[in-house]
C-alpha positions in Angstrom: -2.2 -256.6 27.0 0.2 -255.8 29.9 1.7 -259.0 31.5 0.9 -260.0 35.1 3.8 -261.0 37.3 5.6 -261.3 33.9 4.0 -264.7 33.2 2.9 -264.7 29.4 1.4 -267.0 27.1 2.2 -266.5 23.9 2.3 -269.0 21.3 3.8 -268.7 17.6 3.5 -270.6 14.8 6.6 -271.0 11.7 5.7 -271.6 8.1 8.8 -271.9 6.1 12.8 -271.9 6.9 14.5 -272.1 9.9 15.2 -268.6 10.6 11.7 -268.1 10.6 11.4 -270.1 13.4 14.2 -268.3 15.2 13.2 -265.5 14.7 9.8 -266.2 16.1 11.4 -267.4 19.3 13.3 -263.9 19.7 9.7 -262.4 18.8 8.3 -264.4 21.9 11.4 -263.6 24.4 11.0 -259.8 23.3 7.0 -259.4 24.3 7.2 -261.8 27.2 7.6 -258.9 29.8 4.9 -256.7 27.9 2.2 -259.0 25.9 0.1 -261.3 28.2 -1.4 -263.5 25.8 -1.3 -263.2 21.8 -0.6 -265.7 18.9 2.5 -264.8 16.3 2.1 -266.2 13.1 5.6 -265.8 11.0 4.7 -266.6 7.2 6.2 -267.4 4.4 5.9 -266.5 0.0 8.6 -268.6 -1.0 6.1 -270.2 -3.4 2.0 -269.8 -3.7 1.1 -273.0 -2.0 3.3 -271.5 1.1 1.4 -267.9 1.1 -1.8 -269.6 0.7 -0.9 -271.9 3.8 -0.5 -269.3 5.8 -3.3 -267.0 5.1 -5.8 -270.1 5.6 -3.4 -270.7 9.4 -4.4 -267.2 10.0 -8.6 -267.3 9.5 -8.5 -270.5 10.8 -6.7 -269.7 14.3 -8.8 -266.7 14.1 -11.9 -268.4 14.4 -10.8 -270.5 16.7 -9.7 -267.9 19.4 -11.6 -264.8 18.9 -10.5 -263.0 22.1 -6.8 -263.2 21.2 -4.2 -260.9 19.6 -3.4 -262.2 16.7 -0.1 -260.5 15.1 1.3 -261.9 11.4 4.5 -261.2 10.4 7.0 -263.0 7.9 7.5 -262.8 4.2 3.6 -263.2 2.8 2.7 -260.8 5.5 5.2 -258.3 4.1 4.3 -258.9 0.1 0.6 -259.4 0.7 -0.8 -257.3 3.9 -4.5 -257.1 2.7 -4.9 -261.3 3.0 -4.4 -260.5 6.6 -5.6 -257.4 7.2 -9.6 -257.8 7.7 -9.2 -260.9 9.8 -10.8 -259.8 13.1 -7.9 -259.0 15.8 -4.9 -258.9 13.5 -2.5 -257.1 13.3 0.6 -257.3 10.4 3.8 -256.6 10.9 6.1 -256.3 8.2 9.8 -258.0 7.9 11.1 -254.5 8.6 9.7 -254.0 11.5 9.5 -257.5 13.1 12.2 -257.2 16.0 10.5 -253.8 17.1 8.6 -254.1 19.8 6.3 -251.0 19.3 4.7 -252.9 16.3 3.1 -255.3 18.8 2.3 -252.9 21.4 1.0 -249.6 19.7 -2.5 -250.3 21.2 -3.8 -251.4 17.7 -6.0 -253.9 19.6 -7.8 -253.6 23.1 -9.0 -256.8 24.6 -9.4 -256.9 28.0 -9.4 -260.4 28.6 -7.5 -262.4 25.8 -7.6 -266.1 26.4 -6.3 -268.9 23.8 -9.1 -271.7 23.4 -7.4 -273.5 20.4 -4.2 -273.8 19.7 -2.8 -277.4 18.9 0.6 -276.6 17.3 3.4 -279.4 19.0 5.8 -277.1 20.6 8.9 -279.1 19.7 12.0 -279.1 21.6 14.7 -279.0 19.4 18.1 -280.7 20.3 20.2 -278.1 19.0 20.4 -274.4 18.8 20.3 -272.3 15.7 22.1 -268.9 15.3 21.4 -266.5 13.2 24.5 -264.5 11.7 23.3 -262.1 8.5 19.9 -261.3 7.3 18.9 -260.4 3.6 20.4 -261.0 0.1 22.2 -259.4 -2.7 21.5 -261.3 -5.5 19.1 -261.3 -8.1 17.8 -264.9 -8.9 14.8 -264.4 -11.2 12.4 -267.4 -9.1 13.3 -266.0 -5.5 10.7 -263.1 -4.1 12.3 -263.9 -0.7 14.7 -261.2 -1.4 12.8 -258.4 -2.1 10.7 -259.2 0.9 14.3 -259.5 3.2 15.8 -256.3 2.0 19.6 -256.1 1.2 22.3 -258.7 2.9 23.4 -257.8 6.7 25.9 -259.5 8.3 25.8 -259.3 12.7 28.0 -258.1 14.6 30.5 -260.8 16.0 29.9 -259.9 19.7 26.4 -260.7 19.2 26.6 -264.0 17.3 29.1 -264.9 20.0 26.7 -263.7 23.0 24.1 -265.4 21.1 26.0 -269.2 20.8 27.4 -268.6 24.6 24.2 -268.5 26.4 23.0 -271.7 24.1 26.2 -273.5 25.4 25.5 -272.2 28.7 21.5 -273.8 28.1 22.8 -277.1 27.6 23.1 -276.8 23.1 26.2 -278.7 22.4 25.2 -278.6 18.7 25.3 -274.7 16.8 23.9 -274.0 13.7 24.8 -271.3 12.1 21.8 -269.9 9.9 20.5 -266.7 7.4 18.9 -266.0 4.8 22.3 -265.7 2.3 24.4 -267.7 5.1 27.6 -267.7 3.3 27.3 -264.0 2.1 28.4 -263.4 5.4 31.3 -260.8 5.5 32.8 -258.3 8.3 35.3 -256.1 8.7 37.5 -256.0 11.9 39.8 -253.2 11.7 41.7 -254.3 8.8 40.8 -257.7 9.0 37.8 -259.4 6.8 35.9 -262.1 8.4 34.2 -264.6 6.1 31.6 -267.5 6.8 34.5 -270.0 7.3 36.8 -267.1 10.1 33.7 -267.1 11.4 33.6 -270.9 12.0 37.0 -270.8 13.5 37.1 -268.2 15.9 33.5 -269.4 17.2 35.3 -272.5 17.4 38.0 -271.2 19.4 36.1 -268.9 21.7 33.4 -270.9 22.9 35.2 -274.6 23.6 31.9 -275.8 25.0 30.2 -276.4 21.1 31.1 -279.7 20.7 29.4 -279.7 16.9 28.8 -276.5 14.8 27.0 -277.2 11.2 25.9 -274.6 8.5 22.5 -274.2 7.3 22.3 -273.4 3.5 24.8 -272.5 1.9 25.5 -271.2 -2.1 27.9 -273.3 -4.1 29.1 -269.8 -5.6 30.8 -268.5 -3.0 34.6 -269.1 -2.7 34.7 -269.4 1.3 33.1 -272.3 0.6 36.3 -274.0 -0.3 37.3 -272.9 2.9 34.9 -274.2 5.3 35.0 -278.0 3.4 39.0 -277.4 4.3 37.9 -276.8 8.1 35.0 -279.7 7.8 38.2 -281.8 6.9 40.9 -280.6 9.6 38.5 -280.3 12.4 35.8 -282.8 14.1 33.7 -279.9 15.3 32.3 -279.5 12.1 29.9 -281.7 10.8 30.8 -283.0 7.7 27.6 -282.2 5.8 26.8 -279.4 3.5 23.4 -278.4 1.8 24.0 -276.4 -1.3 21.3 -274.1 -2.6 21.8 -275.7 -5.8 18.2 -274.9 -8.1 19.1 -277.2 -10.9 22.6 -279.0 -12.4 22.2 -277.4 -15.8 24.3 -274.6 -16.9 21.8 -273.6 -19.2 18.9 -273.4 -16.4 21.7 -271.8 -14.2 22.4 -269.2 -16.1 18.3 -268.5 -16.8 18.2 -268.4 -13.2 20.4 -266.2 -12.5 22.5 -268.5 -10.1 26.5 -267.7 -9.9 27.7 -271.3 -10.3 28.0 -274.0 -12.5 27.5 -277.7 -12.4 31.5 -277.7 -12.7 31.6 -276.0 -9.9 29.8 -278.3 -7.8 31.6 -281.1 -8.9 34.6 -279.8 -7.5 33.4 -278.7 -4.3 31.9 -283.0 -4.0 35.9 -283.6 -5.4 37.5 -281.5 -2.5 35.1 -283.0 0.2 37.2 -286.4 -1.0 34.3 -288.7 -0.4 34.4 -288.0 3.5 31.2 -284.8 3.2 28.1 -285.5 2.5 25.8 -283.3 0.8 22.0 -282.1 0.2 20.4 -279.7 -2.3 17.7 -277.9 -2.9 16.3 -278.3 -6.7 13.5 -276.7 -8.4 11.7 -278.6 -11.3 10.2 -277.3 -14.1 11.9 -273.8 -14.3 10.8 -271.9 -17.8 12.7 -273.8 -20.7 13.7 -276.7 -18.8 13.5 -279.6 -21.3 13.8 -282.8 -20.9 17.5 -282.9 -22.3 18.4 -279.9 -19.4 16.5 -281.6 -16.7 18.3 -284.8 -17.5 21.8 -282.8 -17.0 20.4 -281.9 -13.6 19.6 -285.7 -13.0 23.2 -287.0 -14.6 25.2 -284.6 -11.8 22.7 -286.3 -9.1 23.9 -289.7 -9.7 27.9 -288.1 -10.4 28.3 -286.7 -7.1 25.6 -288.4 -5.0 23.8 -286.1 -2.7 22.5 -287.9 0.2 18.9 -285.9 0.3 17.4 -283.5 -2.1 14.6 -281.0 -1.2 12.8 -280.7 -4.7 9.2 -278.7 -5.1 7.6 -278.0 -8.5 8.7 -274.1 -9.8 5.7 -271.5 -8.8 5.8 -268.7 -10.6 5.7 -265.3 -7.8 4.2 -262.1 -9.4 7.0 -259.9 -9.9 9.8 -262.0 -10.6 11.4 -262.0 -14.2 10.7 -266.3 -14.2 7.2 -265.5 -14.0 7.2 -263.5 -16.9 9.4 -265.7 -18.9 8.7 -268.3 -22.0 8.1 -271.2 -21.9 7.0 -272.1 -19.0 6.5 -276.2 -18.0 3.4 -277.9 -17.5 2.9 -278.0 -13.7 2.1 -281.9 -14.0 5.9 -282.3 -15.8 7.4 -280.6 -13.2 6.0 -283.0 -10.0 7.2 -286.1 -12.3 10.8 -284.4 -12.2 10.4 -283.8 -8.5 9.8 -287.6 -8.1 12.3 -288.9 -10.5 15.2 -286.2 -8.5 13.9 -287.6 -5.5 13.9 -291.4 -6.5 17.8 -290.5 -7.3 18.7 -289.0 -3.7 16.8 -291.9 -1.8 19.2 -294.2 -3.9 22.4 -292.2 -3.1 21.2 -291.9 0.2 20.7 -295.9 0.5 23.6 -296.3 -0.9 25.9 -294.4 1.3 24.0 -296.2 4.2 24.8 -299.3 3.4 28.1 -298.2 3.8 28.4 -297.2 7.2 26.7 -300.3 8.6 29.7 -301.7 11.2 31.1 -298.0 12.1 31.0 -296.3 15.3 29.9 -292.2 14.9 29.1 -289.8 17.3 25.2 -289.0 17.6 23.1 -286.0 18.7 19.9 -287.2 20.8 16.5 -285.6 19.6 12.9 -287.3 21.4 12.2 -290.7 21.8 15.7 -292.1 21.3 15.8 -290.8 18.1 19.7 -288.9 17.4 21.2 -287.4 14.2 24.6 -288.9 13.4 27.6 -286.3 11.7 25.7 -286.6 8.3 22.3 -285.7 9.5 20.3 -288.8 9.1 18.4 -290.2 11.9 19.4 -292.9 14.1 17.2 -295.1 16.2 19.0 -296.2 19.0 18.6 -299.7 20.9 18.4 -300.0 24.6 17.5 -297.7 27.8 16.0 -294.3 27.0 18.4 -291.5 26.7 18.2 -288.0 27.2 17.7 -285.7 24.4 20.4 -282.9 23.8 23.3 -286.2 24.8 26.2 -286.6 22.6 27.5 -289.8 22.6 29.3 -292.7 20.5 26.8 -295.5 19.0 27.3 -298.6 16.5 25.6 -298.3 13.2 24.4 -302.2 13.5 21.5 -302.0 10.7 19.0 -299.8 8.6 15.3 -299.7 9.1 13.2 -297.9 6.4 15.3 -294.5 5.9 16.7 -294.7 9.5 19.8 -296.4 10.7 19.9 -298.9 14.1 22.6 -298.2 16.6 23.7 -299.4 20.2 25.3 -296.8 22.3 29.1 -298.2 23.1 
């Protein structure tokens, strides 16, 4: 599998979060100068649906290209190796060992002339650049297998994150996002100095001038930087002033079940400091063991109090060896989509709402494909007039809303 003329073709395909798909792209720049051809599939376990997704990804790319490397990595590689293992030309690689290159290239498989015949995954090209900081978790939530397959919380080094956010100014990334798997865990010491999720934001900030926005992947309400970074959304323009909260639900009783560190209080005083000027997204799961109708409609009552523009809402799966899965009463699967839809129904209302307020203004827009950009609070804008290139930043008009987009004119 040694490269020619270090030309490679090697293709990878994400199931899941974000990081997973950064971390597939540093997979593909580490066996560039030493793979030829092979397929990386990253997977993911966050529910069942997603595991079984990506083991039917696997057999099916495997059958399609028979004379290529095939190497699965990612989260339902690590908690279930065998649903990979006897596909012909595989080889699994666990979290662990992902970013070592002797995984790929310890002569597990011999194929003298790979060659991809099928392989129809769009190879989008994203308008900004996302930066990993800290990998892992601490905490104990009793739905989340993610962190036993992740291992214990690590937070980089800040010479790396910095070399890392550098070279995607230097490529032309005017927008950073900062991302990991517990993003506002992160914590370093410097000497005698402590450097939190919101230092962080600062000195990056100050040390690279040429980020002209910098957002935050998920963060948890929980944390008490997070008071911090709304302060900096608010004092500086760099920072997009939109925050998604790894919420899980808006009852305190479900909370607590959970195993989650905050409170619905909490939340609403995180929306009260933002003062109406940050926007926020959740995620919420529906249908968690001993959710009744009376706690879901707490959850539902603290969607229309402080208005989340978007919520990202799935149905609870119960993962083998978690305490939820063991737990009582667990909610008719069919109960839990209605939730889903109703929570949903609620966000697309806030989200309208807020839209119809910003009709007339003039914001600052990131350009994606097809004249499609992302305005400060992350909702698409379709912009009027000559194409423009994607990766611009520039100032439009909100003039109108189509469907769940807004209409602008560059000015």
């Amino acid at each position: 599998m040694q490269a020619e003329n270090k030309k490679s073709n090697i293709k990878t395909l994400s199931f899941g979060c974000r990081l997973n798909a950064l971390e597939s792209e540093k997979i593909q720049n580490m066996l560039s100068p030493h793979v030829n051809t092979a397929i990386v599939i990253n997977t993911c376990a966050v529910t069942a649906e997603a595991e079984r997704q990506s083991g039917q990804a696997v057999r099916r790319i495997a059958r399609e290209n028979p004379n290529v490397p095939l190497f699965v990595t990612g989260c339902a590689a690590t908690r279930n190796p065998e649903l990979f293992t006897k596909i012909p030309n595989t080889v699994v690689v666990s979290n662990a060992n992902k970013m070592k290159l002797d995984s790929y290239t310890g002569g597990k498989i011999d194929i003298k002339k790979p060659e991809i015949v099928a392989f129809n995954q769009v190879d989008t090209k994203l308008s900004k650049q996302f930066v990993q900081i800290q990998n892992g978790c601490n905490h104990n939530c009793a739905y989340c297998i993610t962190r036993q397959l992740r291992g214990m919380a690590v937070s980089f080094e800040y010479a790396d994150i910095l070399a890392d956010t550098r070279r995607a100014v230097e490529n032309g990334f005017g927008e950073i996002v900062l991302t990991g798997v517990d993003l506002a865990s992160y914590v370093k010491k410097d000497g005698d100095q402590v450097c939190l999720i919101s230092d962080l934001c600062k000195r990056l900030l100050a040390d690279v001038p040429g980020i002209e926005r910098l957002r935050l992947s998920s963060v948890d309400p929980a944390v008490p930087d997070i008071d911090n970074v709304i302060d900096l959304i608010l004092s500086n323009k760099r920072m997009m002033p939109h925050l998604h909260f790894s919420m899980q639900s808006g009852s305190d009783t479900i909370l607590k079940s959970m195993g989650r560190r905050h409170t619905a209080q909490r939340v609403r005083d995180l929306a009260k400091r933002g003062m109406g000027k940050i926007t926020f997204s959740w995620d919420i799961i529906c249908g968690f063991p001993g959710e009744t109708e009376e706690l879901f409609q707490e959850t539902l009552d603290l969607v229309h109090e402080t208005k989340p523009i978007k919520i990202h809402a799935f149905p609870f799966s119960p993962r083998p060896g978690t305490p939820a899965a063991d737990m009582p009463n667990q909610v008719n699967r069919a109960i839990s989509k209605e939730r889903v839809r109703i929570i949903n129904d609620a966000a697309n209302a806030n989200r309208a709402e807020f839209m119809r307020e910003q009709v007339g203004k003039t914001v600052q827009v990131l350009m994606e494909e097809n004249n499609i950009a992302r305005c400060p609070h992350d909702i698409a804008v379709k912009i009027d007039g000559c194409a423009i290139a994607p990766r611009t930043i520039c100032d439009v008009k909100l003039i109108d809303i189509a469907d769940d987009y807004f209409i602008g004119i560059v000015i």
